[in-house]
KOLNUKE-110427 format. One record per residue (C-alpha): residue number from 1; residue in one letter; z, y, x. Coordinates in nm, 4 decimals. Layout:
# residues N
 resi resn       c3       c2       c1
  NUM    A        Z        Y        X
...
//
This chain:
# residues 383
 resi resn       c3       c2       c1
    1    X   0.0122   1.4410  -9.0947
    2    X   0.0159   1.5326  -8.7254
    3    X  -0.2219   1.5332  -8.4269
    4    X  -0.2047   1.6212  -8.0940
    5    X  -0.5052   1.7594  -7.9155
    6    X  -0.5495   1.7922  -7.5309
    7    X  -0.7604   2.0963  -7.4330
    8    X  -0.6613   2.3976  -7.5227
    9    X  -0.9447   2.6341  -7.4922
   10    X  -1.2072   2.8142  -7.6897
   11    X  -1.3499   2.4577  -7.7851
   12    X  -1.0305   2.2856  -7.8828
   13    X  -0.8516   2.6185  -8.0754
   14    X  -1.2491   2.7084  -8.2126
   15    X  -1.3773   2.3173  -8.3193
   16    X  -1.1502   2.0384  -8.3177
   17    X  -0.8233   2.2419  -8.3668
   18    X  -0.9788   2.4361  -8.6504
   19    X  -1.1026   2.1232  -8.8176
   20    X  -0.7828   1.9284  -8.7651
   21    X  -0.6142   2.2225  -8.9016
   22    X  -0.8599   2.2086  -9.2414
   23    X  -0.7526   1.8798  -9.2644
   24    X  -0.3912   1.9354  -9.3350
   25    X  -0.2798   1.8239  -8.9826
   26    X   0.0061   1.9746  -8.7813
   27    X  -0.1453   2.0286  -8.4220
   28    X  -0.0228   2.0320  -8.1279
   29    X  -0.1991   2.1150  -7.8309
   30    X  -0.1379   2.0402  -7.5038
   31    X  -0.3126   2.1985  -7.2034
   32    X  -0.1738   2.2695  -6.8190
   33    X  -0.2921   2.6628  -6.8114
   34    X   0.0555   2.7790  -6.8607
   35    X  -0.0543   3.1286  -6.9872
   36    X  -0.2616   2.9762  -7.2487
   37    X   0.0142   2.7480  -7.3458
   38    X   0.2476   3.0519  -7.3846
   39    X  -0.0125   3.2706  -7.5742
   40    X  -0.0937   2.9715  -7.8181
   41    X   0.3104   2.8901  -7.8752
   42    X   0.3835   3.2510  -7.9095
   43    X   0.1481   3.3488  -8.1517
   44    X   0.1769   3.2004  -8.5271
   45    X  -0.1775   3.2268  -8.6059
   46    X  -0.5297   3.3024  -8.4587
   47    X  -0.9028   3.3393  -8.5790
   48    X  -1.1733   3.1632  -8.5322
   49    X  -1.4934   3.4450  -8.6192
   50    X  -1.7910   3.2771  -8.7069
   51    X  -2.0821   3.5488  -8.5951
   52    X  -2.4063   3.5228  -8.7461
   53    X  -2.5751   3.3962  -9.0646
   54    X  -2.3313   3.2846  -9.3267
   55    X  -2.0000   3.3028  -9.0860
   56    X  -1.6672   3.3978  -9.2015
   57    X  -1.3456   3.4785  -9.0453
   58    X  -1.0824   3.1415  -9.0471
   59    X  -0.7455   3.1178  -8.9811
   60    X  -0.5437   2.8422  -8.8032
   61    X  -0.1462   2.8307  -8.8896
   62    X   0.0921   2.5271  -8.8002
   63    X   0.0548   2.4576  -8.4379
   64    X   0.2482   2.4794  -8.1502
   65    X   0.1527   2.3843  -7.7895
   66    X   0.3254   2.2023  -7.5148
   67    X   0.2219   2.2535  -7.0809
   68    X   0.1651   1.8715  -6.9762
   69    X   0.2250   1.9610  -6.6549
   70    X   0.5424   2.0490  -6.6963
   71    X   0.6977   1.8778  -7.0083
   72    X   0.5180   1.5307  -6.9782
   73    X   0.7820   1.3955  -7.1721
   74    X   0.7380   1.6478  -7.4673
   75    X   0.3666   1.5380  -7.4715
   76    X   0.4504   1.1625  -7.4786
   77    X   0.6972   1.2355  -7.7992
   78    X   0.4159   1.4055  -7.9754
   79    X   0.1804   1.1624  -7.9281
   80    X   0.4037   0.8867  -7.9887
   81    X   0.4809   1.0631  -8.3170
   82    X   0.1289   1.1335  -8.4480
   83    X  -0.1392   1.0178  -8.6506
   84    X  -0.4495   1.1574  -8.4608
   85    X  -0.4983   1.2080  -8.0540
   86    X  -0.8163   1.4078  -7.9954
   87    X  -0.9603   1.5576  -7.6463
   88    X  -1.1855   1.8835  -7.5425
   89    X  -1.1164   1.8748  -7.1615
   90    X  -1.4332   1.7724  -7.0285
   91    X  -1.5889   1.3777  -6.9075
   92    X  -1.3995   1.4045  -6.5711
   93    X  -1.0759   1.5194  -6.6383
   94    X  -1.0327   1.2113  -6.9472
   95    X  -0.8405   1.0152  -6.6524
   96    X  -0.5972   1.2833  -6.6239
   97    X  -0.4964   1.2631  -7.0178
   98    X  -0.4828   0.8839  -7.0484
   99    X  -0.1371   0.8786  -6.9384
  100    X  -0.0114   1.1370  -7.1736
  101    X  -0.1702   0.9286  -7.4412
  102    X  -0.0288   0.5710  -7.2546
  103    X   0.3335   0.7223  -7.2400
  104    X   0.2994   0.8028  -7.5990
  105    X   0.1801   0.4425  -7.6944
  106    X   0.4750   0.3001  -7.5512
  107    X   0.7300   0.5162  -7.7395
  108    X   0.5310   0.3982  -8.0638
  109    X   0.7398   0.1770  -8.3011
  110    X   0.5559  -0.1567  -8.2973
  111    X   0.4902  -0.1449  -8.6829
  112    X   0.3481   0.2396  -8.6995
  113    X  -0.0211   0.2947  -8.8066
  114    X  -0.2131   0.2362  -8.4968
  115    X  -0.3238   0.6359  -8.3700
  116    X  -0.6534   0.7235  -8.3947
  117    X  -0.7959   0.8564  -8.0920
  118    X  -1.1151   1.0559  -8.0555
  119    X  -1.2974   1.1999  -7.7275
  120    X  -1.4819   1.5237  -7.8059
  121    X  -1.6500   1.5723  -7.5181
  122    X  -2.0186   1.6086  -7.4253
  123    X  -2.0649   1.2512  -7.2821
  124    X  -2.1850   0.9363  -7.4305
  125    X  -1.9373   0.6925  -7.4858
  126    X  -1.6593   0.9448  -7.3810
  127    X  -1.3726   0.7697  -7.6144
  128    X  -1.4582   0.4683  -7.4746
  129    X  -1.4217   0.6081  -7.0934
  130    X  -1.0752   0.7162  -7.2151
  131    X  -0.9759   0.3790  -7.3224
  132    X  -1.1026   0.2307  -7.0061
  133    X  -0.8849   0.4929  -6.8118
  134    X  -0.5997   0.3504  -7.0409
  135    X  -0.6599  -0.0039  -7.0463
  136    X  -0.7138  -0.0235  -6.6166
  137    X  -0.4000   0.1941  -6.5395
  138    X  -0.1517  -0.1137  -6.7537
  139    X  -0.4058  -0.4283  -6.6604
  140    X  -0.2359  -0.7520  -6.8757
  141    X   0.0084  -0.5687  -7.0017
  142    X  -0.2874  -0.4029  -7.2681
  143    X  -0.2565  -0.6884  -7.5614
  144    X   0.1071  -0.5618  -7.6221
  145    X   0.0046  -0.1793  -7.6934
  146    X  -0.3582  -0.2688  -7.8500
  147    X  -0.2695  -0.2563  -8.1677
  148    X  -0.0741   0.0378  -8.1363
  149    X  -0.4441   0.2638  -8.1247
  150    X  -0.7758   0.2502  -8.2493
  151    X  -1.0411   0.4501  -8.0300
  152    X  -1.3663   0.5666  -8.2101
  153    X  -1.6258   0.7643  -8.0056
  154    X  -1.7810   1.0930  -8.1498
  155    X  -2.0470   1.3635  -8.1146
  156    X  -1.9592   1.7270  -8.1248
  157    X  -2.1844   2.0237  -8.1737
  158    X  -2.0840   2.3790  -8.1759
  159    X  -2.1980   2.6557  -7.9442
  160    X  -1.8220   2.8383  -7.8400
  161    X  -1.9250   3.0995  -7.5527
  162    X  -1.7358   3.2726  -7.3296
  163    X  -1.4864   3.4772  -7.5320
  164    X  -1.4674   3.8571  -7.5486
  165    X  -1.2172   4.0626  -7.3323
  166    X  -0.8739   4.1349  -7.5803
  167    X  -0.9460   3.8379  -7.7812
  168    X  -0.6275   3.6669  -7.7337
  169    X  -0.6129   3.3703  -7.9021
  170    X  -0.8685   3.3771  -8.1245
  171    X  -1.1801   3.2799  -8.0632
  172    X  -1.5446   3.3442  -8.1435
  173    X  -1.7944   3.0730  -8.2744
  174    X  -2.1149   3.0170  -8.3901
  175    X  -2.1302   2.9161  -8.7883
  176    X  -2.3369   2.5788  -8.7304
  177    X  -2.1143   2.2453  -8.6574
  178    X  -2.1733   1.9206  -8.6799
  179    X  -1.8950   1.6433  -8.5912
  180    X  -1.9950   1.2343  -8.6447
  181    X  -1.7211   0.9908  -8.5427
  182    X  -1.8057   0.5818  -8.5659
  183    X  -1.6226   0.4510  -8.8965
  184    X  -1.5816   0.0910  -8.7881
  185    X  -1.2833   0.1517  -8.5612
  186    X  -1.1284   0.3179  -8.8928
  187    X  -1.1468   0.0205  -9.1257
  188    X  -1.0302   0.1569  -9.4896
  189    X  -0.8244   0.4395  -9.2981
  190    X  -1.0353   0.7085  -9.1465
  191    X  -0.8906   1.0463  -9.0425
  192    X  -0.9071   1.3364  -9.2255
  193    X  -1.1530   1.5798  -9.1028
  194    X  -1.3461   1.8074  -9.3705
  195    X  -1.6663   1.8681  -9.2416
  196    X  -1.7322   1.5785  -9.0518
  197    X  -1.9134   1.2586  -9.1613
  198    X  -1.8363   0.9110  -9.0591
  199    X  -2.1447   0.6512  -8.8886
  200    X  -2.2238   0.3126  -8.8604
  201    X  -2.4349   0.3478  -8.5370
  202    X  -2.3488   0.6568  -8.3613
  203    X  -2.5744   0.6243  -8.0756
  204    X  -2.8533   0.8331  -8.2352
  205    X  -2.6348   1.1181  -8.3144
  206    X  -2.5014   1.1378  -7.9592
  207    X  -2.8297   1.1172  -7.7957
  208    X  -2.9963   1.3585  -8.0364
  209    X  -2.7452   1.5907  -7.9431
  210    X  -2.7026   1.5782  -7.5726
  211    X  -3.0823   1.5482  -7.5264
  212    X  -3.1777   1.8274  -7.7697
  213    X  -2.8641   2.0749  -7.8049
  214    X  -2.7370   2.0347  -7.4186
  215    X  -3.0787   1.9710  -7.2951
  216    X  -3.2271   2.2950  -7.4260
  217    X  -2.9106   2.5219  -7.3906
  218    X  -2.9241   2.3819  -7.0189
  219    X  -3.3214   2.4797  -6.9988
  220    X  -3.2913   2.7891  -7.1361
  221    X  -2.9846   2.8791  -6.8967
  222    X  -3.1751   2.7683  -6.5996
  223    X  -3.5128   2.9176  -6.7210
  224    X  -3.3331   3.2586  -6.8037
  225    X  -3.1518   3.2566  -6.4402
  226    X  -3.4554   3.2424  -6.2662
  227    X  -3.6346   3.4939  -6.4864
  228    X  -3.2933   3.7486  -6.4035
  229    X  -3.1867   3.7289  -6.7632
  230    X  -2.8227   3.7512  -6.8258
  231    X  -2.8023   3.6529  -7.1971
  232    X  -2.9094   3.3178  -7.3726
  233    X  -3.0327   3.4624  -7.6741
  234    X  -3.2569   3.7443  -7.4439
  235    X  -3.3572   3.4425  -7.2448
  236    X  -3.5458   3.3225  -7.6073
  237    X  -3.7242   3.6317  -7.6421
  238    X  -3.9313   3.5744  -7.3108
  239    X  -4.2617   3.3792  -7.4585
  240    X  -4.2775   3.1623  -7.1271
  241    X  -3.9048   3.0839  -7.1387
  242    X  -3.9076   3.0101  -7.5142
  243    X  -4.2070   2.8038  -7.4308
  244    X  -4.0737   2.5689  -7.1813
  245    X  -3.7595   2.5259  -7.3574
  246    X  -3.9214   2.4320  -7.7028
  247    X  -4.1943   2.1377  -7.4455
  248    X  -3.9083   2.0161  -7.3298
  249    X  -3.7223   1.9654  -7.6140
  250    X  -4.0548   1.8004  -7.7998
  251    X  -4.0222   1.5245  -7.4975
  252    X  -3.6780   1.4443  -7.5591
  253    X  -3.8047   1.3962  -7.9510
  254    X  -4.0472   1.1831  -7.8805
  255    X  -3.8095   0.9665  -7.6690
  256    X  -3.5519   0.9901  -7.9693
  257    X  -3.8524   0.8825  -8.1877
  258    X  -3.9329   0.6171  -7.9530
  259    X  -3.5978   0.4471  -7.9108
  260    X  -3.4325   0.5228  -8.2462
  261    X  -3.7249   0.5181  -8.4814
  262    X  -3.6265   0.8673  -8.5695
  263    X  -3.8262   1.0844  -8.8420
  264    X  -4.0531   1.3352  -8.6510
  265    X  -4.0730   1.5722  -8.9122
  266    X  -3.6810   1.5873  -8.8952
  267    X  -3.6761   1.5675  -8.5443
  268    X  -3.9023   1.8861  -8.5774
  269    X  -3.6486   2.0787  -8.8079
  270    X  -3.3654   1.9915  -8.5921
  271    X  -3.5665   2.1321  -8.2740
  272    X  -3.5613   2.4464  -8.4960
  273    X  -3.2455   2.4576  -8.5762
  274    X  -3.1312   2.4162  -8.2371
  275    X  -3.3278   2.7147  -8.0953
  276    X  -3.2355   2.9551  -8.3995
  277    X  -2.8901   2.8773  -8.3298
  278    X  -2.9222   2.9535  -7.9127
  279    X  -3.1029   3.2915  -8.0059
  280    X  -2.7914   3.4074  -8.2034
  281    X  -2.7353   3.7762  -8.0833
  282    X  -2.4605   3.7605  -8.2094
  283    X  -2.3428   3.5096  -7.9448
  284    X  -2.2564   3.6684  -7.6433
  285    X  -2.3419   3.3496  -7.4255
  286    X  -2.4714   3.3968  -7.0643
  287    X  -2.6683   3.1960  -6.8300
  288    X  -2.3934   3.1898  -6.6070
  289    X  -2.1672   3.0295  -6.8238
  290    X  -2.4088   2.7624  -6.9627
  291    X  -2.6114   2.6887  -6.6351
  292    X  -2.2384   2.6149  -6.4443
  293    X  -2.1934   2.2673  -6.3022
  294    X  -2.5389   2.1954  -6.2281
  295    X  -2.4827   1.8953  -6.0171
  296    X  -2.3670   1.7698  -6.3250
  297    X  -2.5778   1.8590  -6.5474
  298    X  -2.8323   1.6918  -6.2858
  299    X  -2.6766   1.3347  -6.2740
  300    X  -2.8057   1.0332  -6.3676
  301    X  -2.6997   0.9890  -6.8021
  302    X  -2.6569   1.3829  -6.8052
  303    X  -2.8895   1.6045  -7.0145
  304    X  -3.2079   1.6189  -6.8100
  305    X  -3.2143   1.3342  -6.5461
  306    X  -3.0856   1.0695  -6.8447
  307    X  -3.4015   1.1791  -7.0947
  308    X  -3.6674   1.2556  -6.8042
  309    X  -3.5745   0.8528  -6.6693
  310    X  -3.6101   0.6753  -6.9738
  311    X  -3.9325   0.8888  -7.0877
  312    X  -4.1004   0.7926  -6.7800
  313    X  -3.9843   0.4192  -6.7435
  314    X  -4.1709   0.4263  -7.1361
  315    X  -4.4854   0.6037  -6.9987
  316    X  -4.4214   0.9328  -7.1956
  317    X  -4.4481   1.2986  -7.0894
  318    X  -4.1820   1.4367  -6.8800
  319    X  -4.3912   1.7717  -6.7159
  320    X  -4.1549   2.0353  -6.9386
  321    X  -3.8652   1.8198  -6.8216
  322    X  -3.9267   1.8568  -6.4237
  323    X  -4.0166   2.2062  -6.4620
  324    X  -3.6533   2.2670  -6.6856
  325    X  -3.5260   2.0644  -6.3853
  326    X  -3.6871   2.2869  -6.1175
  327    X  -3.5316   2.5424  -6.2661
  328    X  -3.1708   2.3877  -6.2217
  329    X  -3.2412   2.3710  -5.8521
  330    X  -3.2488   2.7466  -5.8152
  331    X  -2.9592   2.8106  -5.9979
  332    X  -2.7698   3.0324  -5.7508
  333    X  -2.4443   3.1202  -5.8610
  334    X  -2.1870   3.1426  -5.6091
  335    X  -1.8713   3.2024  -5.8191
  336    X  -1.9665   2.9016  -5.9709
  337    X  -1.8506   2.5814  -5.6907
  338    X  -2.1263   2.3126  -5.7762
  339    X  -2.4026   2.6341  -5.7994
  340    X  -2.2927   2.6733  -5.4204
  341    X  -2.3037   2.3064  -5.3227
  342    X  -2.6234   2.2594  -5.4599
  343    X  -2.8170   2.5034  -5.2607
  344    X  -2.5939   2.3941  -4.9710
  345    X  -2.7003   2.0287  -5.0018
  346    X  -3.0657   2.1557  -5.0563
  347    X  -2.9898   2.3308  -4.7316
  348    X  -2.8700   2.0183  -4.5384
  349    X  -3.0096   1.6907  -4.6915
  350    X  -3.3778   1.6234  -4.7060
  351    X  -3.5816   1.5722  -5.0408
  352    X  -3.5633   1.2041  -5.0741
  353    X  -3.1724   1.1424  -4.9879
  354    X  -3.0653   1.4860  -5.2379
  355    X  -3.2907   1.2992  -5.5101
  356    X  -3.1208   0.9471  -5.4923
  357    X  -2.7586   1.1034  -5.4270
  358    X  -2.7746   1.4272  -5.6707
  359    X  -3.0252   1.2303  -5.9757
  360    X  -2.8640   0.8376  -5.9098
  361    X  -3.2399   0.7644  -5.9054
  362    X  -3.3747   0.4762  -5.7177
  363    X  -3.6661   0.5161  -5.5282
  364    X  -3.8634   0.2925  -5.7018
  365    X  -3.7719   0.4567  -6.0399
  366    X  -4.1056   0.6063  -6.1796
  367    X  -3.9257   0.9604  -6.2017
  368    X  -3.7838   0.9728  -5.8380
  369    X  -4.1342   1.0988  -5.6796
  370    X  -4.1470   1.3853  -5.9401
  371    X  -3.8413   1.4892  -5.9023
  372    X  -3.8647   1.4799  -5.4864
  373    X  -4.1230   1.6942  -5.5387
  374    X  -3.9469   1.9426  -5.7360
  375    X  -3.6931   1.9135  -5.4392
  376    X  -3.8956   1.9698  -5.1622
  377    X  -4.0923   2.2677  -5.3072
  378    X  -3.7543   2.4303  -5.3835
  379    X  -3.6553   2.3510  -5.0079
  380    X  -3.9788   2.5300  -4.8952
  381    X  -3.8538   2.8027  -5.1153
  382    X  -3.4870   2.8609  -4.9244
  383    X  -3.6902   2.8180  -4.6365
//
């Protein structure tokens, strides 16, 4: 078996190209950081360290990787030629693989199993974005290649921070994953993926983990900036930050519990879970690296703005919420490019026109007053 998987860093070698690999697939990857590519193509093997509570070292053999930049046509072959297609590049950057994966699909012989494609990214819906990117860039001429691909959507969880200095090309993890992929698309031929487990109705799996996993590592980035914190898991030990994160996270529960009908008492075990895993110390995860990209992170169906909406369209607390999304707005990173244009644009635009363009709220949303608040105070703030 063979699958090719665009994205080549810490989350594609540490998640999906571990688990491909522990399902007996040959992986390529394919990335355009031609040092990485190099590294990954010289080396015959890397590690993936689990650190904390019941991690172990893993190995990954059989790969190879190929620079789409520069060898589309190597990419195309590969994909044409495998079984799986799977993606860690990010939401925005899906357009840029669909025509690796469309110049694959038309090098596939007619009567080959259709390849199964999976998005990993932190987005709902994210496969089927890719299959839109797909299906728009041939228009009519889609019913000829349909049946050359099935696309299932997914939800990934595993905390991979920034890696330490010498690593290589191994990378460092956290033990906990969790991986569920819809099994309609499948039929009676789903991948093979150890680990993972296969859904009827995905939705509650991707919006439990976006608005619980990305919504508190997110908090507790932002919370832990303004407190001068440098690492997550330090961030946790403040009472107040630990605090806010853990109200905010009992909101987005109750919205889960309100629109899925899920379990409380699980919901309250996952919430656990969640904030035992982001106070690792063993993780050497930073602020700086979680809280990047807040613009983001503060759009409309992101992590804070998407949960915070539909709470208050539903009448239900959103106070930890705002305050988790004050916090964003002084995020003041200038290495980082979206830290910079969001204090610039705090700078320049008043409160109500940074809400409706940053948030995608409308005025009349019930959230878009709170959150102009929130704006203006910070605006005070820069003076």
């Amino acid at each position: 078996m063979k699958a090719v998987h665009f994205g080549a860093g810490n989350i594609g070698r540490g998640f999906v190209g571990l688990m491909l690999h522990e399902g007996g697939y040959e992986l390529v990857f394919s990335d355009v950081a031609a040092p990485l590519v190099a590294a990954i193509d010289a080396a015959s093997s890397y590690v993936v360290h689990e650190v904390g509570e019941g991690g172990e070292d893993r190995a990954v053999t059989g790969f190879s990787a190929i620079n789409s930049a520069t060898d589309p046509d190597a990419v195309a072959a590969a994909v044409a030629g495998a079984d799986v297609v799977t993606t860690a590049v990010g939401p925005t950057v899906l357009r840029l693989v669909a025509p690796h994966i469309l110049a694959g699909l038309r090098l596939r012989p007619a009567d080959a199993a259709p390849l199964q494609v999976m998005a990993c990214e932190n987005a709902i819906g994210a496969t089927d974005q890719l299959r839109e990117h797909i299906v728009r860039s041939v228009a009519g001429q889609w019913p000829d290649l349909a049946g050359r691909a099935v696309f299932a959507n997914t939800a990934v969880d595993r905390i991979v921070p920034a890696q330490p200095a010498g690593a290589g090309v191994d990378v460092t993890v956290e033990p906990f994953f969790e991986w569920a992929i819809e099994r309609r698309p499948f039929g009676d031929h789903p991948p093979t993926i150890p680990g993972a487990h296969f859904v009827d109705d995905l939705a509650p799996y991707i919006e439990r983990k976006l608005f619980t996993v990305n919504t508190g590592h997110a908090a507790t980035a932002y919370l832990g900036a303004r407190a001068g914190i440098e690492k997550i898991s330090d961030a946790l030990v403040d009472p107040a930050i630990a605090a806010g994160v853990a109200a905010a996270l009992e909101e987005t529960s109750a919205l889960l519990a309100a629109v899925h009908g899920l379990d409380a008492d699980e919901l309250a075990a996952y919430r656990a879970t969640i904030l035992r895993r982001f106070a690792n110390p063993a993780l050497p995860d930073t602020v700086g690296r979680v809280g990047r990209q807040p613009l983001r992170k503060l759009s409309r169906h992101e992590r804070f703005i998407g949960p915070a909406a539909e709470a208050a369209e539903r009448g239900l607390p959103v106070d930890a919420l705002v305050a988790a999304i004050a916090a964003a707005l002084e995020f003041d990173h200038p290495a980082d490019e979206q830290s910079a244009e969001l204090q610039r644009r705090l700078r320049d635009e008043d409160a109500a026109t940074f809400t409706a363009s940053v948030t995608g709220l409308e005025p009349a949303h019930p959230l878009f007053d709170r959150i102009t608040e929130v704006v203006a105070a910070r605006q005070s703030a820069l003076g």
